[in-house]
MMTF fields as JSON, N, C-alpha, C and O atoms, coordinates in Angstrom:
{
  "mmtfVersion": "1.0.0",
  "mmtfProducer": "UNKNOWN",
  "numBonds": 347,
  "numAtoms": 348,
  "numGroups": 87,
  "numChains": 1,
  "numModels": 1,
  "chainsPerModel": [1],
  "groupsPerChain": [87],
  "chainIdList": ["A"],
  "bondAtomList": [4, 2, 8, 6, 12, 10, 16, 14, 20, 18, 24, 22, 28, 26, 32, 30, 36, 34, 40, 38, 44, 42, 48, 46, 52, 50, 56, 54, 60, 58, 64, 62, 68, 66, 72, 70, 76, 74, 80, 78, 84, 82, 88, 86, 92, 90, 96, 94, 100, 98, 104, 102, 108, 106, 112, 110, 116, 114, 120, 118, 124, 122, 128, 126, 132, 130, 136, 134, 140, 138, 144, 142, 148, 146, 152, 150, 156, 154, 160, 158, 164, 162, 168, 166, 172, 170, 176, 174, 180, 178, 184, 182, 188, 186, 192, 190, 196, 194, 200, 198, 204, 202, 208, 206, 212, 210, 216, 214, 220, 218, 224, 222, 228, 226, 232, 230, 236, 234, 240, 238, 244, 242, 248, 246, 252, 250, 256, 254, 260, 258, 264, 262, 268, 266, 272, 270, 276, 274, 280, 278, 284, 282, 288, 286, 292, 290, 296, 294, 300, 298, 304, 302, 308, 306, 312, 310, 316, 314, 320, 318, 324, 322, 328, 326, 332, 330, 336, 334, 340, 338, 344, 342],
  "bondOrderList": [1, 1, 1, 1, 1, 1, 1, 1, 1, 1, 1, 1, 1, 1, 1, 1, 1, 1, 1, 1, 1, 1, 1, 1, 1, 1, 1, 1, 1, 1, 1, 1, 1, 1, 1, 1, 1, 1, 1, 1, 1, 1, 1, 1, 1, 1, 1, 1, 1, 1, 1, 1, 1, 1, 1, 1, 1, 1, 1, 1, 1, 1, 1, 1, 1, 1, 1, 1, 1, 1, 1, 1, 1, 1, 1, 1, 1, 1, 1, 1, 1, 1, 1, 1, 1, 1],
  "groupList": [{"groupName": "UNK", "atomNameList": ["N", "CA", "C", "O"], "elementList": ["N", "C", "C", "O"], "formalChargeList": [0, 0, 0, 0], "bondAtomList": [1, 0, 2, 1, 3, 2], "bondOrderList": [1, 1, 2], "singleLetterCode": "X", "chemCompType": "L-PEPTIDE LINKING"}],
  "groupTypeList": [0, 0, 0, 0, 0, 0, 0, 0, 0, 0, 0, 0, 0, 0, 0, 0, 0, 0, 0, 0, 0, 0, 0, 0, 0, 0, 0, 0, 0, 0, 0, 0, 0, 0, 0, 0, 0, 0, 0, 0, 0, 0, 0, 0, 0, 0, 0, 0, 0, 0, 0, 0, 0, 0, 0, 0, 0, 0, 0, 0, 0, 0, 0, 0, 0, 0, 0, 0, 0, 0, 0, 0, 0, 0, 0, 0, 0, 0, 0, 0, 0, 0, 0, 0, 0, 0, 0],
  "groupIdList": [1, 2, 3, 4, 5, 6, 7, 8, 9, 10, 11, 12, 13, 14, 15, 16, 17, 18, 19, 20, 21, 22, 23, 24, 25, 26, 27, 28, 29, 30, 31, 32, 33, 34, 35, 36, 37, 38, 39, 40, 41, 42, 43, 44, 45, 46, 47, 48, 49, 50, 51, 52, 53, 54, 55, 56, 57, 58, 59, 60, 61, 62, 63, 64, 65, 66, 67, 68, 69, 70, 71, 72, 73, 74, 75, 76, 77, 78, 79, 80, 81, 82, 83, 84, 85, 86, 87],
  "secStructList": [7, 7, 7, 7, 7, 7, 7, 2, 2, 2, 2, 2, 2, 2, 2, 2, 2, 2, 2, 2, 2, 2, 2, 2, 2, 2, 2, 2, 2, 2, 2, 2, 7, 7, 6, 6, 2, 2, 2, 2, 2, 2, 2, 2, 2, 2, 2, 1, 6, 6, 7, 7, 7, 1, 1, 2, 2, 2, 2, 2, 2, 2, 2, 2, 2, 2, 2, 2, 2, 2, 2, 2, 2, 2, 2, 2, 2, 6, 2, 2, 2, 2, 2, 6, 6, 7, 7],
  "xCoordList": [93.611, 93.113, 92.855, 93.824, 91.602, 91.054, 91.57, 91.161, 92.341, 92.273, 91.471, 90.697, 91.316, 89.899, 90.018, 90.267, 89.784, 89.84, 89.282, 88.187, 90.313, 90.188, 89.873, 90.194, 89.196, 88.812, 89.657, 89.985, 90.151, 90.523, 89.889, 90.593, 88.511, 87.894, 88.083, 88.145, 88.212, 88.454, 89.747, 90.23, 90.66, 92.152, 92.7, 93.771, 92.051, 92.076, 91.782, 92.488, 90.47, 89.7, 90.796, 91.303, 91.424, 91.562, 93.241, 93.8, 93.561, 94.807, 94.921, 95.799, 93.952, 93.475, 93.452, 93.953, 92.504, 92.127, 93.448, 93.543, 94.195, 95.721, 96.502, 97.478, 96.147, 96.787, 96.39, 96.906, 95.096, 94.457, 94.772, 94.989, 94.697, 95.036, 96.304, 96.341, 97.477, 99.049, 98.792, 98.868, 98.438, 98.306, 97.632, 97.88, 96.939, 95.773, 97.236, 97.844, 97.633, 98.568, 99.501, 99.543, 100.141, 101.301, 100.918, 101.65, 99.772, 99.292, 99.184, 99.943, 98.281, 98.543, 99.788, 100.131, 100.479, 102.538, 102.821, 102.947, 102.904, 103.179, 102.898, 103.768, 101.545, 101.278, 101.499, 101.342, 102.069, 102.486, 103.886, 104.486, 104.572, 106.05, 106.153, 105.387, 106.89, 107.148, 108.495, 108.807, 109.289, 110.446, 110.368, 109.524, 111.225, 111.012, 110.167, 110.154, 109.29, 107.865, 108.302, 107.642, 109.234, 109.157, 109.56, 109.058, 110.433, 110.496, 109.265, 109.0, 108.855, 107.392, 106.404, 105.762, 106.401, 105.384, 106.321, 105.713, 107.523, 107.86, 107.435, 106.818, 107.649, 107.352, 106.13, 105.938, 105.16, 103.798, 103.609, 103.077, 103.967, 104.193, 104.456, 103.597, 105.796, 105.987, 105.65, 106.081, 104.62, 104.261, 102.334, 101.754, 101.885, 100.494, 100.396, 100.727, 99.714, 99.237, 98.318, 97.178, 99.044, 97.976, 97.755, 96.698, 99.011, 98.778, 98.888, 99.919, 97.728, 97.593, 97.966, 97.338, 99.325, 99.213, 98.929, 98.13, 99.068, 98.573, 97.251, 97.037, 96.05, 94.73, 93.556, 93.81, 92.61, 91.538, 91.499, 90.95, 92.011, 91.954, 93.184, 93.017, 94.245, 95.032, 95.032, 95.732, 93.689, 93.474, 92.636, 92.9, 91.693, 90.918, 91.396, 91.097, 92.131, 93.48, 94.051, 94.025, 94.707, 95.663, 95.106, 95.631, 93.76, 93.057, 92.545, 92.918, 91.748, 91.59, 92.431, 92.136, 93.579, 94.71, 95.43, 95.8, 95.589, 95.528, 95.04, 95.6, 93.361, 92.79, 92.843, 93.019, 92.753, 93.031, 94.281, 94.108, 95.709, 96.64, 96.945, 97.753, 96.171, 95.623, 94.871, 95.244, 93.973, 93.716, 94.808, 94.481, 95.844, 96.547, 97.296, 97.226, 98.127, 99.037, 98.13, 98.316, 97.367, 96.838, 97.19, 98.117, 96.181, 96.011, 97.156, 97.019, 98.491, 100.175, 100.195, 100.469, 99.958, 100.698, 100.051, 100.541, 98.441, 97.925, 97.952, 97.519, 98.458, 98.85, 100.193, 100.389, 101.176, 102.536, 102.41, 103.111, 101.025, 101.35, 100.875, 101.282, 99.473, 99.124, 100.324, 100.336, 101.216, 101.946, 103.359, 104.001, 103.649, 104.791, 104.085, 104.704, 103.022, 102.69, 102.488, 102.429, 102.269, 102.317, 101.133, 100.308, 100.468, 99.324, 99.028, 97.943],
  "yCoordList": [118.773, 119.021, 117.683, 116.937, 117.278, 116.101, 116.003, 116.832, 115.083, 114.716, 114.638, 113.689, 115.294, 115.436, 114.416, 114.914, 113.058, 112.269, 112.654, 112.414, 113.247, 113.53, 112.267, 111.305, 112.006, 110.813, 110.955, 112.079, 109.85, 109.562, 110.967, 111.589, 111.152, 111.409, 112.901, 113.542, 113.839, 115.226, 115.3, 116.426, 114.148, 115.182, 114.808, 115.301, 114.091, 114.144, 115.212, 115.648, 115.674, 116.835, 117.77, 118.33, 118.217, 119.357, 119.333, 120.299, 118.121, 118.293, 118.45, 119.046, 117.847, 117.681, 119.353, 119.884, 120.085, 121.048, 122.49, 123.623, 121.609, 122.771, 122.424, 123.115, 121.459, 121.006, 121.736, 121.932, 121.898, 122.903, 124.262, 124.814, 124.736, 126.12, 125.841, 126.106, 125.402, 125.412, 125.802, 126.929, 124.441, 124.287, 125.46, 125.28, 126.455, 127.335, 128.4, 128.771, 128.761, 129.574, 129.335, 130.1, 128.148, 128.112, 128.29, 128.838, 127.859, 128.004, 129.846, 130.536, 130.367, 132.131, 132.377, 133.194, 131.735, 132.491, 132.46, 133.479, 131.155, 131.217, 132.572, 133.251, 132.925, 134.286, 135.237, 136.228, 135.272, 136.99, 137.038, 138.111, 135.703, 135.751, 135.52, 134.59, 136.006, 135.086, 134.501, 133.767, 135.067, 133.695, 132.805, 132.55, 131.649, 130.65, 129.748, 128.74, 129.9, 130.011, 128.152, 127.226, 127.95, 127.048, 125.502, 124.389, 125.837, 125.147, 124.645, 123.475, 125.416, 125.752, 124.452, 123.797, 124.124, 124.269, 122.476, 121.419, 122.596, 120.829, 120.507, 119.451, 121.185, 120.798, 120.23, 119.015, 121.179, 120.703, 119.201, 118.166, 119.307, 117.784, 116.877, 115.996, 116.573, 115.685, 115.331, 114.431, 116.52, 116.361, 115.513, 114.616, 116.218, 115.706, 115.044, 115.546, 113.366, 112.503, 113.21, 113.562, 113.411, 113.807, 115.284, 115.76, 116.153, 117.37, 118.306, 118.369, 118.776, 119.274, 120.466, 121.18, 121.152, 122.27, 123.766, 123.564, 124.808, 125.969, 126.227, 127.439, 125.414, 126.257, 125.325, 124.667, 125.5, 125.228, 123.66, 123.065, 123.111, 121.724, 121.705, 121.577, 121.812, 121.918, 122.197, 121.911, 123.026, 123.274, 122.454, 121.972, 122.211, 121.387, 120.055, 119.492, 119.507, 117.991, 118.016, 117.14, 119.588, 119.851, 119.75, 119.099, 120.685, 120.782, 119.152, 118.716, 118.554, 117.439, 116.262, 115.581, 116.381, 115.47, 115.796, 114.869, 117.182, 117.62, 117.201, 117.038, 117.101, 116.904, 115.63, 115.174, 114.787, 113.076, 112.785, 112.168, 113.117, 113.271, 113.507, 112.822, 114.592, 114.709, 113.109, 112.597, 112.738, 111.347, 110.364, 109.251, 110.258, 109.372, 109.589, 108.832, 110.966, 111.076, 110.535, 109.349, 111.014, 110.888, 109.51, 109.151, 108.602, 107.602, 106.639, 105.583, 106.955, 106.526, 106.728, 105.758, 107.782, 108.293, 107.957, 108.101, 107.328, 106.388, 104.95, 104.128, 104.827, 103.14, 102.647, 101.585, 103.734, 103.654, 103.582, 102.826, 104.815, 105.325, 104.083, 103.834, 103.045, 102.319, 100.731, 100.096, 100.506, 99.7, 99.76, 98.804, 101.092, 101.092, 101.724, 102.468, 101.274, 101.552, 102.583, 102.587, 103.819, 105.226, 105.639, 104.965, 106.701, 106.935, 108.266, 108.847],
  "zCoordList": [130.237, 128.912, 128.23, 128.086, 127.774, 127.161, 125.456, 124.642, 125.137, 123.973, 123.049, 123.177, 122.089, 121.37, 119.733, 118.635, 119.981, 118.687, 117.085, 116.578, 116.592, 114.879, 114.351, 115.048, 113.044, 112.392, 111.462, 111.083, 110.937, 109.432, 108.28, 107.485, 108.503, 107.231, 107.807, 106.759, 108.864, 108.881, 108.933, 108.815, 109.12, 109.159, 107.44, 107.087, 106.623, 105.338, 104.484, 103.575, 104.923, 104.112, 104.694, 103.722, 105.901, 106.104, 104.968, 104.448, 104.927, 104.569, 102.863, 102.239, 102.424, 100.788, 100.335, 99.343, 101.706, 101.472, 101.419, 100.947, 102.162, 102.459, 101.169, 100.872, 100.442, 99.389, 97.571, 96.47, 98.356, 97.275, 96.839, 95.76, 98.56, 98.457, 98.051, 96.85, 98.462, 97.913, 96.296, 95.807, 95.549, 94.564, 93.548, 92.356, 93.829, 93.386, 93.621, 92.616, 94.795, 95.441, 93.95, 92.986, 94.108, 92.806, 91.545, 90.72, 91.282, 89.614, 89.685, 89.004, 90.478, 90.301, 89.982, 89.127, 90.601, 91.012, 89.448, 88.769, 88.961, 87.404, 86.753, 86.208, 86.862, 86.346, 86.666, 85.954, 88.194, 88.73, 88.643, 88.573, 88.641, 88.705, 87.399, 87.145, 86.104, 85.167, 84.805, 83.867, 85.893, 85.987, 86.241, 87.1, 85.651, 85.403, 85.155, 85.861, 84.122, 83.852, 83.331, 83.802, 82.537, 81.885, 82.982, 82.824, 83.896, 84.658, 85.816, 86.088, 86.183, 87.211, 86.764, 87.586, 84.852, 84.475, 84.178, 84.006, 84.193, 84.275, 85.785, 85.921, 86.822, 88.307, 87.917, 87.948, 87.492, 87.918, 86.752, 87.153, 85.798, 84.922, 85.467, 85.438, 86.276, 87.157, 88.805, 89.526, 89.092, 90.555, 90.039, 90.649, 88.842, 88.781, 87.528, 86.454, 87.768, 86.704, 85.911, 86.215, 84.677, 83.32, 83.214, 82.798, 83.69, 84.317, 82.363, 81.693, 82.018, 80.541, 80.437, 79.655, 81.346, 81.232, 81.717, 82.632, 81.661, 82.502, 82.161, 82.194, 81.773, 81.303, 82.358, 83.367, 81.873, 83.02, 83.048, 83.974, 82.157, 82.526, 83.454, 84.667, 82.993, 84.279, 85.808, 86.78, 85.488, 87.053, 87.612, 88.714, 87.07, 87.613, 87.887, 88.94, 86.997, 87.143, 88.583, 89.448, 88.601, 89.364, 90.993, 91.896, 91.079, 92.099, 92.787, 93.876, 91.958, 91.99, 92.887, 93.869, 92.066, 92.218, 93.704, 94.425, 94.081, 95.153, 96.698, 97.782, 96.058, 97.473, 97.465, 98.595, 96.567, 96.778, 97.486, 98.537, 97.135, 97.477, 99.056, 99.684, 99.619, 101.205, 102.035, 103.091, 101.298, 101.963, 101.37, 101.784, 100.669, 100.388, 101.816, 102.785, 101.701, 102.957, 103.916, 104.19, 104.386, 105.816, 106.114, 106.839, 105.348, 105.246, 105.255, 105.872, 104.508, 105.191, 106.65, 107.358, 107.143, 108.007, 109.483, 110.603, 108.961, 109.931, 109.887, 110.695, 108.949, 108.794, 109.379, 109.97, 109.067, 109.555, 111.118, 111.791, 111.887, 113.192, 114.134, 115.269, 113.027, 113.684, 114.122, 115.176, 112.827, 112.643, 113.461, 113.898, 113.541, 114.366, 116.173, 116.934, 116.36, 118.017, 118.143, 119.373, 117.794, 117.964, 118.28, 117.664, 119.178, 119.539, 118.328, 118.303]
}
């Protein structure tokens, strides 16, 4: 079975993109769950820069901040793999 080389720029998108759905996934939950509504809503304060809240700016911040966040990781996690020898 041949190794099939992922690039930098698709294993980013795919991960930005799993980061989205999470994120979209949790902002609904707020509204179907309403326990602990007030806490949920410090998580998301301290997980996203400039995060305004449960309304559409929030989401769009949130979403945003998300898929960037996906090429940040990646982008560690190929710098680390290249630095410590790792294929």
């Amino acid at each position: 079975m041949s190794e099939k080389s992922v690039s930098y720029w698709q294993q980013a998108n795919r991960l930005g993109l799993f980061f989205v759905a999470l994120f979209l996934i949790c902002f609904a939950w707020f509204y179907m769950n309403p326990a602990e509504q007030v806490l949920h809503e410090q998580l998301f304060n301290l997980t996203f820069i400039g995060f305004s809240g449960m309304s559409f700016a929030g989401v769009v911040s949130g979403t945003i901040q998300s898929y960037v966040w996906g090429y940040i990781f990646v982008g560690i996690w190929m710098t680390v793999s290249k630095v410590s020898g790792m294929k």
